[in-house]
C-alpha positions, 0 to 999 in steps of 0.5 A: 313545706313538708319533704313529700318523699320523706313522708311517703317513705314513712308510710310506706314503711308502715303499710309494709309492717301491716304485711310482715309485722302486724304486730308492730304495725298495730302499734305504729298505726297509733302514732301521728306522723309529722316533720320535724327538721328540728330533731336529728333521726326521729322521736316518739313521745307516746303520741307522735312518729316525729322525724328528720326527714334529711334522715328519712331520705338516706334509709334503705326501707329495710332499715326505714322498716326497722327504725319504725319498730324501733320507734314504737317499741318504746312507748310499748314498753312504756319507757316515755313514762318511766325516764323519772329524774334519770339523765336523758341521753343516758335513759334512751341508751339504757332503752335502746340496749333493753329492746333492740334485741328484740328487734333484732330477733324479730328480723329486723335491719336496724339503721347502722349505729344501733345499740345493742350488747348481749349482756342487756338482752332480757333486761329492763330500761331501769337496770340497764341505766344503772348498769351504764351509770355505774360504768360512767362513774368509774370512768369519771373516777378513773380521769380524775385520778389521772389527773390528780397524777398529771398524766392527763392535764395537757386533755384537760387544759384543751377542754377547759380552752374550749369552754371559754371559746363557746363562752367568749363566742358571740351571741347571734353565733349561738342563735344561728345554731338554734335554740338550746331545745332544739340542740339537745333535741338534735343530741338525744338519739345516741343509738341512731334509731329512734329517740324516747322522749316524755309523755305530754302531761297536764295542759300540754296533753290537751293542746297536743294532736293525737288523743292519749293511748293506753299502751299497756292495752294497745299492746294486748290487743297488737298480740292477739291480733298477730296470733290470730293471723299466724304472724307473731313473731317467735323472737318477741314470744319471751317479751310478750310473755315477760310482759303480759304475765310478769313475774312478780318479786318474791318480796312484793308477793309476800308483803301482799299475802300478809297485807291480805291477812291484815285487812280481813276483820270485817263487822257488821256491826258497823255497816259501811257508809259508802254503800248505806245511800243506795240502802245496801249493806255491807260489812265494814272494815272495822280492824286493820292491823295484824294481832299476831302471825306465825312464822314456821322455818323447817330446819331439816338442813335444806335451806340455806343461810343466805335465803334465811337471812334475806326472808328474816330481813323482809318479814321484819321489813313488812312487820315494821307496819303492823304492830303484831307480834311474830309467833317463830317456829323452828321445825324438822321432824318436831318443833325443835324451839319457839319463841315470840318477837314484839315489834319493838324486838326487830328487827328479827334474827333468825337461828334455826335448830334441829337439822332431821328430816321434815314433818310440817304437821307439828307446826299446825299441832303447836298452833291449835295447842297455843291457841294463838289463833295467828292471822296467817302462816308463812312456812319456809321450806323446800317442800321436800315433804309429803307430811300435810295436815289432814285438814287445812286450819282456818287461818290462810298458809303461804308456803315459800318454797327455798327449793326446786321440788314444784311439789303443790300443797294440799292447801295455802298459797306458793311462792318461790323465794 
């Protein structure tokens, strides 16, 4: 028989959020509320508010309030679909570290063991566990060291006794103490806030109680519907902003902008078919590689070999899909070297020359003197220059800006390395 106190406490906890936080009671409302004695605090699966309720009935409705947000931030952040193969217990630390500041900024009383360390504030669930896993490494390092000295064996042989205890320990003993789901179950909430666990999936999704919510959606909409009424709060600004409009790697932006320039040879002399059923005509994609790209470095002396290094390694990275060849310009006030790399000579290396002041307007001049015709350009440099073409050339440009100087381009694309 369902505790009624537990699960009136629970609503009321989420009728008080729709008041204080509608931001977070947005989101909660999307969560069904059930009992389960089975778990030790409360858990979430993108789908479910599960809760002990021995535990509910021990809160204040402060910390109720606040184990609620806790609970919905996770499939906000979307952590019951991003655990992959990594340890669970460790995984729902990891998330616990990621948004309990959050939390707490945002005004909530979390329940009394909550996790929370100043160095995991802005991080991600992902880096925090890589961070506790290398933590958990050394210190597994460290025990068998002491044990190899001696030093530790008289621990070891006490928990070596206790093994065989459990597996000497008769049978209707264990089954007394639950199924083993039901003990991890009960052991996965370090944080005593509010437990992660996987997505549904497959069958079990379809016999589950609550229909699947797009989370990433969900949360827009939880954002706009606070704006609207005045009740955002500021604690979350930097999150939400983080979320909605993440800043994307470097890396991922540049392998993006070379892929665009791979992908734009169109004819129509070969019409596409997936169109022709519906007699419309459209150009199909008839080349799918890069030919050649030009690489331009301004050696003027502003960039750095560390940030030289990690683009040479990228570019080589992303060339290794294309068989294309790679035009390298060195530059400062005029080309100062020029040479071309196969793909069979990477990966690539890089060696500036010169060391003057900044012109990008030689780099242009060489190509239309070569006449390599290059699918696109990648200029890095710090944009300290006001030396532009007059024209923007017919090949796109990605400017990769190694600097602080926010100056923008007259033409091409921005990025900061």
């Amino acid at each position: 028989m369902q505790d009624q106190k537990a699960y009136k406490s629970v609503i009321r906890a989420r009728t008080s959020l729709l008041l204080n936080h509608p931001f977070f009671a947005s989101l909660a409302l999307r969560l069904t509320v059930q009992e389960d004695t089975s778990c030790q605090t409360a858990w979430t699966d993108g789908k479910v508010f599960a809760y002990n309720p021995d535990y509910i009935n021990i809160l204040s409705q402060a910390k109720l309030e606040g184990l609620a947000a806790h609970l919905v931030m996770h499939p906000a952040c979307n952590h019951h679909k991003r655990r992959q193969s990594r340890e669970p217990k460790m995984w729902n630390r990891a998330c616990d570290y990621a948004i309990n500041g959050i939390l707490l900024d945002a005004g909530f009383t979390l329940p009394d063991a909550y996790l929370y360390l100043e160095e995991y504030r802005g991080r991600s669930a992902e880096s925090v566990y890589e961070h506790l896993q290398q933590g958990q490494e050394e210190n597994d390092s460290n025990e068998d060291e002491e044990d190899d000295n001696g030093q530790n064996s008289a621990q070891k042989e006490q928990e070596e006794q206790e093994e065989q205890n459990k597996k000497e320990q008769p049978e209707s003993d264990s089954q007394n103490d639950g199924t083993e789901e039901e003990q991890q179950a009960s052991d996965g909430d370090p944080g005593q806030s509010g437990e992660v666990r996987d997505a549904i999936s497959g069958a079990s999704a379809v016999d589950s109680p609550s229909m699947e919510t797009d989370w990433d959606e969900a949360f827009i909409q939880a954002v706009h519907n606070a704006r609207e009424i005045g009740k955002l709060p500021n604690g979350i600004a930097a999150f939400i902003e983080k979320k909605i409009n993440p800043k994307v790697n470097w890396r991922e932006l540049l392998a993006r902008f070379i892929e665009r320039s791979a992908r734009s040879d169109y004819s129509w002399m070969s019409p596409n078919r997936r169109y022709i059923h519906q007699g419309i005509y459209f150009p199909s994609l008839s080349n799918s590689e890069l030919n050649r790209i030009a690489i331009a470095v301004d050696t003027s002396g502003s960039i750095v070999p560390d940030d030289l290094s990690q683009f040479a390694a990228e570019i080589s990275e992303i060339m290794e899909q294309y068989p294309a060849s790679v035009h390298l310009i060195y530059c400062d006030m005029k080309v100062q070297h020029y040479q071309v790399f196969e793909r069979s000579d990477l990966p690539m290396t890089m060696k500036p020359k010169g060391g003057g002041g900044t012109d990008y307007r030689p780099v242009f001049q060489l190509i239309d003197r070569e006449a390599f015709n290059p699918a696109c350009l990648v200029y890095l440099t710090d944009m300290e220059c006001l030396s532009f073409p007059e024209f923007a050339p017919d090949y796109p440009v990605l400017w990769i800006n190694v600097g602080t100087n926010l100056r923008e381009p007259p033409f091409g694309e921005v990025i900061s390395l």
